[in-house]
C-alpha positions as CSV (number, residue, x, y, z in Angstrom):
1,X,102.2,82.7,66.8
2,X,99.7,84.0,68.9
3,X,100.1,87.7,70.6
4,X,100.4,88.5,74.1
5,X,98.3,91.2,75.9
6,X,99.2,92.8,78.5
7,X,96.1,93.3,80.7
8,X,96.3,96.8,83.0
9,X,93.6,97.8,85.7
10,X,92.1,101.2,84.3
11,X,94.2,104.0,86.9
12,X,91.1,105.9,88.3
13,X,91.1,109.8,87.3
14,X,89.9,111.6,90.6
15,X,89.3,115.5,91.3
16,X,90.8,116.8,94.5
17,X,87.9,118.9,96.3
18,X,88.5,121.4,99.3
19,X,86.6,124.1,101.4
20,X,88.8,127.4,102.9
21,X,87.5,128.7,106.0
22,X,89.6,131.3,106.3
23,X,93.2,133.1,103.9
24,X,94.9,132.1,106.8
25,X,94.7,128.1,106.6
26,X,97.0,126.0,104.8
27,X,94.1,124.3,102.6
28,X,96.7,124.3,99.2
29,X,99.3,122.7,101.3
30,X,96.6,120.2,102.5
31,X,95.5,119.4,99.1
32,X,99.4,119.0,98.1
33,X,99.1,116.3,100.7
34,X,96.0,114.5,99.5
35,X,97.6,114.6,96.2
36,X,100.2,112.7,97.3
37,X,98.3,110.3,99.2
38,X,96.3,109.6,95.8
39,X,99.3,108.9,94.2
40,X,100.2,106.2,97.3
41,X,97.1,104.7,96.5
42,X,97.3,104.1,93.0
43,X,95.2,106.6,91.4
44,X,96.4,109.8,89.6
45,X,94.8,113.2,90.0
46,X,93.3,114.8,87.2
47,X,92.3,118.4,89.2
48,X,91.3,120.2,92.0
49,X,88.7,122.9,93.5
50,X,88.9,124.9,96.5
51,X,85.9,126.6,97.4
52,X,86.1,129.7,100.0
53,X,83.1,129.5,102.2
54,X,83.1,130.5,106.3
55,X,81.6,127.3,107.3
56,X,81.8,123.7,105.4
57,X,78.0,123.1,103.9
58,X,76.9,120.7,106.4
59,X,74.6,119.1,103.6
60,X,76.9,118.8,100.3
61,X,80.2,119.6,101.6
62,X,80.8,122.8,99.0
63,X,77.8,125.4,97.8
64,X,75.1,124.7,95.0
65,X,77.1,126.7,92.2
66,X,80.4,124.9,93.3
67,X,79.1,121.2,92.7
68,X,77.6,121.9,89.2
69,X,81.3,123.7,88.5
70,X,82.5,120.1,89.7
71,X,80.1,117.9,87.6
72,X,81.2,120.0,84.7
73,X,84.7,119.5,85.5
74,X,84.2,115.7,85.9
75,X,82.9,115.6,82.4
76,X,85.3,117.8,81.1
77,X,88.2,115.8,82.4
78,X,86.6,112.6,82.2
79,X,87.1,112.0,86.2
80,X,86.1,108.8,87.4
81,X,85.2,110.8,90.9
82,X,86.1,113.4,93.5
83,X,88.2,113.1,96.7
84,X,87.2,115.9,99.8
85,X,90.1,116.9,101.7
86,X,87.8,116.3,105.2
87,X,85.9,113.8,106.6
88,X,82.2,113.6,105.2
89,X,79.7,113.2,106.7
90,X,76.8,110.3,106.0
91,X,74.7,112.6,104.4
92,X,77.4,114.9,102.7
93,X,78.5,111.6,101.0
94,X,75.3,110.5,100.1
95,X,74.1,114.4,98.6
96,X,77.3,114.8,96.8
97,X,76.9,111.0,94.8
98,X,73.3,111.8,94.1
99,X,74.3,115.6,92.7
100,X,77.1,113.9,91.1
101,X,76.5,110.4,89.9
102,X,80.1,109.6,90.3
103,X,82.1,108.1,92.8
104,X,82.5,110.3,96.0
105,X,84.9,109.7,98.8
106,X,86.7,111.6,101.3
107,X,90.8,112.2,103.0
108,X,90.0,109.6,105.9
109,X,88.6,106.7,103.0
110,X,91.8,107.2,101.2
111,X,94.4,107.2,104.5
112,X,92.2,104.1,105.0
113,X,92.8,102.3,101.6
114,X,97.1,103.0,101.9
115,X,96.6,101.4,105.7
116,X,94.6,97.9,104.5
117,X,97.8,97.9,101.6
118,X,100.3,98.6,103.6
119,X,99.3,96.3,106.2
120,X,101.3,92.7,106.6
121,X,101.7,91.8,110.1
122,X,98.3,90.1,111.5
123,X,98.2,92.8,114.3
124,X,98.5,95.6,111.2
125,X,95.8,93.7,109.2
126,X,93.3,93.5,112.9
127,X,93.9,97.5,113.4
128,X,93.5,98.8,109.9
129,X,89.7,96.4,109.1
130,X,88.7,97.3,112.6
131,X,89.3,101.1,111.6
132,X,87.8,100.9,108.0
133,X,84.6,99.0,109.3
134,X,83.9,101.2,112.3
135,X,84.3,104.0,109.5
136,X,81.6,102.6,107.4
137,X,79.1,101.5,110.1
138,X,78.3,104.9,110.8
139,X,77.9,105.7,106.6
140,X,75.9,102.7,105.5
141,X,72.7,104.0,105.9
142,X,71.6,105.5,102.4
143,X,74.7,103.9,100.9
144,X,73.1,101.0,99.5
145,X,72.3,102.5,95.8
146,X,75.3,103.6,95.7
147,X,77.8,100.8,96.6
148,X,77.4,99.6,93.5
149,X,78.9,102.5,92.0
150,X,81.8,102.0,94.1
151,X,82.9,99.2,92.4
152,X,86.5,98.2,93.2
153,X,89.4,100.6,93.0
154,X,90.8,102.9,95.8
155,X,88.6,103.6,99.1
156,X,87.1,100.3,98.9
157,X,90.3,97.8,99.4
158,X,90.3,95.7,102.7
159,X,93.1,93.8,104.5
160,X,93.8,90.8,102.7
161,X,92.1,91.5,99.8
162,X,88.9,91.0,102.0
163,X,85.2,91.9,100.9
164,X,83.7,93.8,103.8
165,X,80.0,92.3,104.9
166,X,77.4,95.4,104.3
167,X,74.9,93.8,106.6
168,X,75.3,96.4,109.7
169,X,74.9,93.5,112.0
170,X,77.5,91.4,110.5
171,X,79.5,94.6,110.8
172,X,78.6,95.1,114.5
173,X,79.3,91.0,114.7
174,X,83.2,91.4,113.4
175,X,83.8,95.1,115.4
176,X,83.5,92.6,118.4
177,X,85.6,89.5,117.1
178,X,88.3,92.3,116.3
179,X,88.2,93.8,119.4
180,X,88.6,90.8,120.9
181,X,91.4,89.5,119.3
182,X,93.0,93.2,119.5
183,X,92.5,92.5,123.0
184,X,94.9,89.3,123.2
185,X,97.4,91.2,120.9
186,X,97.4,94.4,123.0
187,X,97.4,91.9,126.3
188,X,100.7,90.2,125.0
189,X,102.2,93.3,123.7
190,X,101.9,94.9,127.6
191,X,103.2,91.9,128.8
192,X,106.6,92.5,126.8
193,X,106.4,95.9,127.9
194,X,105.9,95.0,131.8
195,X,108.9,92.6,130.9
196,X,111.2,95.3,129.1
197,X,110.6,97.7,132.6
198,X,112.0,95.1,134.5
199,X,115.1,94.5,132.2
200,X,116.2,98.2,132.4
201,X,117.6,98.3,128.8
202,X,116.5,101.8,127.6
203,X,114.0,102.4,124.9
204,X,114.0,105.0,122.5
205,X,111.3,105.8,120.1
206,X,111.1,107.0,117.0
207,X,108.6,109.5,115.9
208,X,107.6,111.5,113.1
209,X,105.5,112.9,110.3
210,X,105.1,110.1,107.9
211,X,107.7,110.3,105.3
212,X,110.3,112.4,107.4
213,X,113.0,109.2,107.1
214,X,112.0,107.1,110.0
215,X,112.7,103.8,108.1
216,X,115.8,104.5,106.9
217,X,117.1,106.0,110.4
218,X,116.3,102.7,111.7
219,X,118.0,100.5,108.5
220,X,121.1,103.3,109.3
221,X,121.7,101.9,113.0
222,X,120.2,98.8,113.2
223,X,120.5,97.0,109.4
224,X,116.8,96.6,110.2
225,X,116.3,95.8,106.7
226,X,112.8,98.4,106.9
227,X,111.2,99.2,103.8
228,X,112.3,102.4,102.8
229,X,110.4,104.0,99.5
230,X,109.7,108.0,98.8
231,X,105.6,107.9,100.1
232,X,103.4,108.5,102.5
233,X,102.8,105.6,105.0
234,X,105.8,103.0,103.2
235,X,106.0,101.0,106.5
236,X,103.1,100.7,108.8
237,X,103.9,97.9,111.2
238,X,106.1,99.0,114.3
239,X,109.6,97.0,114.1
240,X,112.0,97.2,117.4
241,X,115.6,96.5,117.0
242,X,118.5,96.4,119.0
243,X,121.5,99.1,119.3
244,X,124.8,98.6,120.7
245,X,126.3,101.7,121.0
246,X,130.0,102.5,121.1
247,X,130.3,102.4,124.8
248,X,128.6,98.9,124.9
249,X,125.1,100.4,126.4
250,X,122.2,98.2,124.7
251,X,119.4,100.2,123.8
252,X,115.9,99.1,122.1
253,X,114.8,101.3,119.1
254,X,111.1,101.2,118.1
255,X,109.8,102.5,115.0
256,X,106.5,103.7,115.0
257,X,103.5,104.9,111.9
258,X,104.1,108.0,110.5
259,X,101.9,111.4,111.7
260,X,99.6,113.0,109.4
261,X,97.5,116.2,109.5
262,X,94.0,114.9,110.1
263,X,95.0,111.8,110.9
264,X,91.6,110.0,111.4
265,X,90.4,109.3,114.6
266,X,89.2,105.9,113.6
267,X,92.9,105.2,113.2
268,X,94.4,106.7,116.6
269,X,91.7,104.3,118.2
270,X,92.8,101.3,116.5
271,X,96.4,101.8,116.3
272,X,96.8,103.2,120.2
273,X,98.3,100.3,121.7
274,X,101.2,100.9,118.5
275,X,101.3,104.3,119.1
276,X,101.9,104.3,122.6
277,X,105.4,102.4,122.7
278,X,106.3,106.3,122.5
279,X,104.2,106.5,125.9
280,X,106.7,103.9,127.3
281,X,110.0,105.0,126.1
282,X,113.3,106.5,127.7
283,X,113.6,108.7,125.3
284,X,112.0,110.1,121.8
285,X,113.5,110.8,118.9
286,X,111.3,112.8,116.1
287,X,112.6,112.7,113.0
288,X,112.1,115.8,110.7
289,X,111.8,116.5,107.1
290,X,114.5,119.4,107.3
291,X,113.8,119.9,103.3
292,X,110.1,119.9,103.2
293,X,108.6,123.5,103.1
294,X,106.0,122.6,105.7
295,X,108.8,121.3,108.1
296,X,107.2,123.5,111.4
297,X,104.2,122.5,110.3
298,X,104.9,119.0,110.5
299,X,106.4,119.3,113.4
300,X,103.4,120.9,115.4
301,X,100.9,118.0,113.9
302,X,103.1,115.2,115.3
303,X,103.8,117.1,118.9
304,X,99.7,117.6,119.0
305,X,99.2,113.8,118.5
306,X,101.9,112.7,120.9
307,X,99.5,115.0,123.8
308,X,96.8,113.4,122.5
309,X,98.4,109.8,123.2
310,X,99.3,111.4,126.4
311,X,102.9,111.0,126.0
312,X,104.3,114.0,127.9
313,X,107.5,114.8,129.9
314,X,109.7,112.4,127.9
315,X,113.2,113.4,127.0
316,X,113.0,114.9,123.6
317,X,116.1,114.5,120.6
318,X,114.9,116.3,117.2
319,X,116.2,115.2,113.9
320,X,116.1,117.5,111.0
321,X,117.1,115.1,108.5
322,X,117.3,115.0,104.5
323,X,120.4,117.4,105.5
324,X,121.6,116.7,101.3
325,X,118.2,118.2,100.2
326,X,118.1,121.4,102.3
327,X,118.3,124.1,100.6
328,X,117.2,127.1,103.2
329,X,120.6,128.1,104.7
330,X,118.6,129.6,107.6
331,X,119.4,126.7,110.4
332,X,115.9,125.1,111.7
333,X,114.7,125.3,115.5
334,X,112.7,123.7,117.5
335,X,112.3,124.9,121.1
336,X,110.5,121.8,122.8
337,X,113.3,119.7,122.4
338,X,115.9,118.5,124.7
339,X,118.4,118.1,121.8
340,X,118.6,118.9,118.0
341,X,121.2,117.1,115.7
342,X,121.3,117.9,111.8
343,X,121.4,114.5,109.5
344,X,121.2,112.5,106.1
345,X,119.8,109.1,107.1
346,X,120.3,108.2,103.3
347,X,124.0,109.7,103.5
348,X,124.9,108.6,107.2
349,X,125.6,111.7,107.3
350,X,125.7,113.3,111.4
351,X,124.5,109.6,112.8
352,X,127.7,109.5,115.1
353,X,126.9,112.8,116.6
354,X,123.0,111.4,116.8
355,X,124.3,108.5,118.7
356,X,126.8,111.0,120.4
357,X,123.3,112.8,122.1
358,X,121.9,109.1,122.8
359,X,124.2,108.6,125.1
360,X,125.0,111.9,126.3
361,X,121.1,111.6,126.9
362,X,121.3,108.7,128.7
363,X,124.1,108.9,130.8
364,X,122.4,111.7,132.2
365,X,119.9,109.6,133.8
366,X,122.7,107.6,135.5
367,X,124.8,108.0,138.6
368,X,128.4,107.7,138.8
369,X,129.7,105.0,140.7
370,X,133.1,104.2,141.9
371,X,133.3,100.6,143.7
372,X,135.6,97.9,144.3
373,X,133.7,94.4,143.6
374,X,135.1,90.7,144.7
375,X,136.4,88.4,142.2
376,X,133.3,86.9,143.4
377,X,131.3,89.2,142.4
378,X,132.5,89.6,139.2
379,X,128.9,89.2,137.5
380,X,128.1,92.2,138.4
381,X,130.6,93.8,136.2
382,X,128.9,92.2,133.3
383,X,125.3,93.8,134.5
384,X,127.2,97.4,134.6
385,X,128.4,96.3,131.2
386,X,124.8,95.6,129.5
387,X,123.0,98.5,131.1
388,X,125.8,101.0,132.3
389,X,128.8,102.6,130.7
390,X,132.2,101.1,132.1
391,X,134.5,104.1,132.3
392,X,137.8,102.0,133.9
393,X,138.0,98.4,135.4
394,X,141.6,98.1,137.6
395,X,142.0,94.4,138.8
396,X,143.6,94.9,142.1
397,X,144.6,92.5,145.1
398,X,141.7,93.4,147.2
399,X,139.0,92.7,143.7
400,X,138.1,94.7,141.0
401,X,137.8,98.4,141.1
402,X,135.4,99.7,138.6
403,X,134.3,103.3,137.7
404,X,130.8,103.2,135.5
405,X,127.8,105.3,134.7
406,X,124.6,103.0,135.8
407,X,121.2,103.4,135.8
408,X,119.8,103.8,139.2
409,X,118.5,101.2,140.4
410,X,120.9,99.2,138.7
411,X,123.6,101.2,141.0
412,X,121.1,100.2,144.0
413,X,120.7,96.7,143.4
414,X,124.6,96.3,142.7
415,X,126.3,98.6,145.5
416,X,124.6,100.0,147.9
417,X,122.6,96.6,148.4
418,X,126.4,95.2,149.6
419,X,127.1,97.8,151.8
420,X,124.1,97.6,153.6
């Protein structure tokens, strides 16, 4: 009887590298980060170095003395390469391989690799390639002796298990057919937009640093079925659901990609036309990791990207969830909110009074109306129904009296339209 082998791909050994500008920044809790994001990826780190310098060597990234403590370390540990907890530069990349002769990459390549893994919807696929090859355009000059180093492994997956054309023009030749199919995609996605303004069902939004529960907020009041899995970037496609709440007021909840301290700019610029269903929603919630040690931390990175995507002077609810893994008893703030609810996702723990605030939120954008409608008009009952909050409904001789929270224009279109 013949044996069976089990054949496993070799886990790649990699050395988390890191420059300190200054004792005030939060480099450790950086590399913390990138640690975890190598793990998301597939490989396991081995160790890390954190060089204190004022500037970042704009050559080799870290000092002289540093890399040769690095090539030792490599050897020692029998590393397969080194991950920099910034963005390098063409010719930081190029210096650190040659000083090296190992495999060299950077924070933004591995964010990269997680994206083109998590990836599954076509639009997902379009937006993480389009990202990954406008990251490498700018670094293949010089890069040629050592692509072949590269090999496969983390930092070089594509979408799809693609290979990725070297050739700059074939490069330049697929930024374009991307773009234009991003094009079509972003074209349909502001026609359901333009669509969803005219049916005034409110949106609400769902925010956060990646990791902070998003996922299984939405599986918690929706059944969305979302994978949910302790990692960085676990879901990376938007999914929008729908959410009756108890008064009968519909509401569409969108999920968006998790927040991330340097979250690369490549990514911001493919993924803006995802990111922006925040820009177009009633209301934002932002989930929070109540239990992670960086929590206000978190919560600054993900407020600076919402400016950046211009979403401003949106109504505001904050989550602190993870409520069962909390351990501080000091009660967490956060003063740019509208509202603040305590949860457990996982536990369902405080999602009534979440869903309490939603409509507390929202009826505040409403006007009361008190109205007595034909029998003839009885449709309109159903629109105050969909849209509105129906607080009594007397039928009388004269019709049907109704007293209801509506939206606006709702309340224009159905009343004061008849008594004009």
């Amino acid at each position: 009887m013949s044996e069976l082998y089990e054949i496993k791909e070799e886990q790649e050994k990699v050395i988390l590298v890191a420059v300190s500008e200054n004792d005030n920044d939060d480099t450790e809790e950086s590399l913390d980060e990138l640690m975890e994001l190598v793990d998301t990826a597939g490989a396991v780190t081995v160790g890390r170095i954190t060089q204190n310098r004022e500037k970042i060597h704009p050559g080799t990234y870290v000092g002289k003395g540093k890399i040769e403590e690095i090539r030792l370390l490599i050897e020692q540990l029998g590393a397969t390469g080194i991950i920099c907890d910034d963005e390098l530069s063409p010719a930081q990349l190029r210096n650190l391989e040659d000083a090296l002769q190992a495999k060299v990459m950077d924070r933004t390549m591995i964010i990269l690799d997680i994206f083109a893994q998590h990836a599954s919807t076509r639009e997902g696929k379009i937006q993480v390639e389009l990202a990954q090859l406008k990251y490498r355009a700018t670094r293949l000059i010089g890069m040629r002796n050592s692509l072949s180093r590269l090999g496969g492994g983390i930092g070089t997956r594509g979408p799809g298990e693609k290979k990725l054309e070297i050739d700059r023009r074939l490069i330049k030749d697929r930024i374009a057919q991307l773009n234009r199919e991003l094009d079509d995609i972003k074209r349909n996605r502001e026609v359901a937009r333009s669509l969803r303004m005219k049916n005034p069902i409110p949106v609400v939004a769902i925010v956060g640093y990646t990791n902070a529960g998003k996922s299984t907020l939405l599986n918690r009041l929706t059944e969305a079925d979302v994978l949910e899995a302790n990692m960085l970037f676990a879901t990376l496609d938007p999914t929008t659901r729908n959410l009756s709440l108890e008064s009968g007021q519909q509401v569409l909840l969108t999920d968006t990609v998790g927040f991330i301290r340097k979250l690369p700019h490549h990514l911001i610029d493919a993924f803006r036309s995802t990111l922006e269903e925040a820009k177009y929603a009633d209301i934002i919630i932002h989930v929070v990791d109540a239990s992670n040690p960086q929590a206000y931390k978190q919560m600054h990175i993900v407020y600076e990207t919402l400016k950046k995507l211009q979403v401003t002077d949106k109504t505001v609810i904050t989550v602190f969830n993870k409520q069962d893994l909390v351990q501080e008893e000091e009660p967490m703030k956060d003063l740019k909110a509208d509202k603040t609810v305590k949860i457990s996702a996982k536990q369902g723990v405080g999602v009534v009074e979440l869903l309490d605030i939603i409509e507390e939120v929202l009826r505040e954008a409403k006007v009361l109306i008190e109205h007595i409608f034909s029998y003839q008009e009885a449709g309109s009952i159903q629109l105050i129904r969909k849209y509105g909050q129906l607080l009594e409904e007397e039928y009388q001789e004269g019709g049907i009296f109704v007293k209801a929270y509506v939206p606006k224009d709702i309340a224009n279109q159905i009343v004061w339209s008849k008594q004009s």
